[in-house]
N, C-alpha and C positions, 0 to 999 in steps of 0.2 A: 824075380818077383817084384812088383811093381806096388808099393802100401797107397793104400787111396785114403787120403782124408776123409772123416766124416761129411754127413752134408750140415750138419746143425751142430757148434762148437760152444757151449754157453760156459761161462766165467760168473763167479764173485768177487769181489775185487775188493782184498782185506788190506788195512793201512791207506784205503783210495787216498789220503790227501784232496788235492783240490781236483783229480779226474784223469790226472796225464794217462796213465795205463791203461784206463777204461776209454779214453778216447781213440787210442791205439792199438785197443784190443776191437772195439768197433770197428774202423775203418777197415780192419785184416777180416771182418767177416764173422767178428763173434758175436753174441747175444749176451749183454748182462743183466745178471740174474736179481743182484742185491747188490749196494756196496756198504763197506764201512769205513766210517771216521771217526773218531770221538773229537777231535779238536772242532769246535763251533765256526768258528771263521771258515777254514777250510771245507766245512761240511757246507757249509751256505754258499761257498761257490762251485763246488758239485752240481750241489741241487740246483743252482741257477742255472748250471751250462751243460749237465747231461743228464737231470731228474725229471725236473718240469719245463723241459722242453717239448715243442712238439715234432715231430714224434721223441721218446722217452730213448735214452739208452737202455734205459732198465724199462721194457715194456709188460713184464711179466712180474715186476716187485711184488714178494709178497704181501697180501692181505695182512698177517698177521703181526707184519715189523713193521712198525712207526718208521715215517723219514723224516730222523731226524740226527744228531750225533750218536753216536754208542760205541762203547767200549767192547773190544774182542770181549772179555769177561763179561760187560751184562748180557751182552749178546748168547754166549753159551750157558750163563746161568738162567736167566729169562727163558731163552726158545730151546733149550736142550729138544724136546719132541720134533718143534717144528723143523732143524734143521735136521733131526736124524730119519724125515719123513723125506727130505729132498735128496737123499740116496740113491744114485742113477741119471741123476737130474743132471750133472755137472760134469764138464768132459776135465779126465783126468791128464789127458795122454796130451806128448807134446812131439810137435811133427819138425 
């Protein structure tokens, strides 16, 4: 039996740093979803090199999350709904 990959592989990419894995997860064919940083520096060259780029790595970012630094913690204190509303959204499986 023969496992066939999904056709649409989407990612969050927690601890991003300055992008490395969300760049690498892009190029293999994923979709990012969101990411997070809390450290500012770091976060600002994210955003410079796969935010607000055009086109975005993250072309689906949520409406309702700021881009800007955040902590896993505000993150889950803040959006508790919103992220437990993106359930399904995010592929879990690894090939």
């Amino acid at each position: 039996m023969t496992l066939k990959a999904p056709t649409s592989l989407t990612y969050i990419d927690l601890f991003a740093g300055c992008g490395g894995l969300s760049l690498g997860l892009k190029q293999a064919g994923w979709e990012g979803l969101f990411a997070v940083e809390r450290n500012p520096m770091a976060f600002e060259t994210l955003s410079h090199n796969l935010i607000e780029t055009s086109p975005s790595h993250f072309p689906n970012w949520p409406k309702w999350l700021p881009k800007k630094p955040c902590s896993i913690q505000s993150l889950t204190d803040e959006y508790a709904d919103n992220l437990r509303a993106l359930r399904g959204q995010v592929s879990w499986r690894v090939f």
